[in-house]
C-alpha positions as CSV (number, residue, x, y, z in Angstrom):
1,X,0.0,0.0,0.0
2,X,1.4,3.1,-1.2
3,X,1.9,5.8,1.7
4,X,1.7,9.5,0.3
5,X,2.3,11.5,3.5
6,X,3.4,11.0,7.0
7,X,0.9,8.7,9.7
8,X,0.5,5.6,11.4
9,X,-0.6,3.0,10.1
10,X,-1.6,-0.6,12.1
11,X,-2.1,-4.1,11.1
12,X,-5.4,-5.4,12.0
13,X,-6.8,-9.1,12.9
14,X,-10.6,-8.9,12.0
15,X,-13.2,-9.2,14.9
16,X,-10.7,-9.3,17.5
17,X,-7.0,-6.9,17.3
18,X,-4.5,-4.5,16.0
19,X,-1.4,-3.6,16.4
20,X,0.2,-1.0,18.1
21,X,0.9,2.0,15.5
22,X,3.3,1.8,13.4
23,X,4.7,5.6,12.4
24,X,5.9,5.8,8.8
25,X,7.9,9.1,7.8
26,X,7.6,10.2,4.9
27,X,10.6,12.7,3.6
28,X,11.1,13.7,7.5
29,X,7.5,15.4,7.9
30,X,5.4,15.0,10.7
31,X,2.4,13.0,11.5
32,X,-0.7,15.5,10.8
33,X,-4.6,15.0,10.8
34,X,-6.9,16.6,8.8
35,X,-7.5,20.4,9.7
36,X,-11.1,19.5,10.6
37,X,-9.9,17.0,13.5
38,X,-7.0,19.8,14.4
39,X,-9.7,22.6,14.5
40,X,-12.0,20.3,16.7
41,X,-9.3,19.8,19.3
42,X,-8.0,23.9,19.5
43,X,-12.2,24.1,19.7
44,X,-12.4,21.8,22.4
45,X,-9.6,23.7,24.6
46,X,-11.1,26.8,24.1
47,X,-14.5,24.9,25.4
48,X,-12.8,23.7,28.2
49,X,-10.9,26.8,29.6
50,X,-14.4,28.2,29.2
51,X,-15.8,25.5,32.1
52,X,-12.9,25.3,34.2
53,X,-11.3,29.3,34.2
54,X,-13.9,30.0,37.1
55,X,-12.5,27.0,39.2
56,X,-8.7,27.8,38.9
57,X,-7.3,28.6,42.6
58,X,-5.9,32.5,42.1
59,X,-2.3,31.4,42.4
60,X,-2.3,28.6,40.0
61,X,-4.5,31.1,37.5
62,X,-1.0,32.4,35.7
63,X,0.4,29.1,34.7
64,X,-3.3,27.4,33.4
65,X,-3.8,30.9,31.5
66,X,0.3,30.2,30.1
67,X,-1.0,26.1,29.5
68,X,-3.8,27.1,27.8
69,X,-2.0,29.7,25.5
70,X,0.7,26.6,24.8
71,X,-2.4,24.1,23.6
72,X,-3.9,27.0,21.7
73,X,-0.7,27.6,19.7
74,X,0.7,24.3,19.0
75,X,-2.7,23.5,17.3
76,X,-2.9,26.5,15.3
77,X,0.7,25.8,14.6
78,X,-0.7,22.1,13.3
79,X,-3.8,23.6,11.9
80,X,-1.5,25.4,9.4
81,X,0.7,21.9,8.6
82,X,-2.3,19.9,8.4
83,X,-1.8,18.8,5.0
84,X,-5.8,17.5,4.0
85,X,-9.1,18.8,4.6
C-alpha cells in the first residue's frame, strides 16, 4: 500500500486486534490529521478553559492561563501543517 504523506498505520486481525501503530515518515515530515480533526481539538480547549477558568485557585490562575496559551498555539501551529481537509 502506497503511503503519500506522513501517519500511522496498524495491522489489523478482523473481529478481535490490531497492532500497536506503526509511524511511517515520509521525507522527514510530521504526522498530521486533517484540519477538521486539528480545528475540533483547538475548539475543544477553548471549550474547556471556558468551564474550568472560574475554578482555577488564584495562584495557580497564571500558569493554566500560560497552558492554555501553549495548547492553543501548537494547534494553530498544526492547523496550518495539516496537509488535508
Amino acid at each position: 500500500m502506497p503511503i503519500e504523506r506522513s501517519s500511522w498505520v496498524a495491522i489489523r486481525v478482523l473481529g478481535s486486534s490490531h497492532t500497536n501503530p506503526v509511524w511511517v515518515l515520509v521525507d522527514g515530515g510530521p504526522v498530521r490529521t486533517s484540519k477538521r480533526s486539528t480545528q475540533w481539538c483547538l475548539d475543544s480547549v477553548d471549550q474547556c478553559w471556558s468551564q474550568k477558568e472560574r475554578f482555577i485557585a488564584k495562584a495557580e490562575l497564571a500558569d493554566a492561563k500560560a497552558a492554555y496559551a501553549h495548547a492553543r498555539k501548537e494547534y494553530r501551529k498544526r492547523l496550518a501543517e495539516s496537509p488535508v481537509n
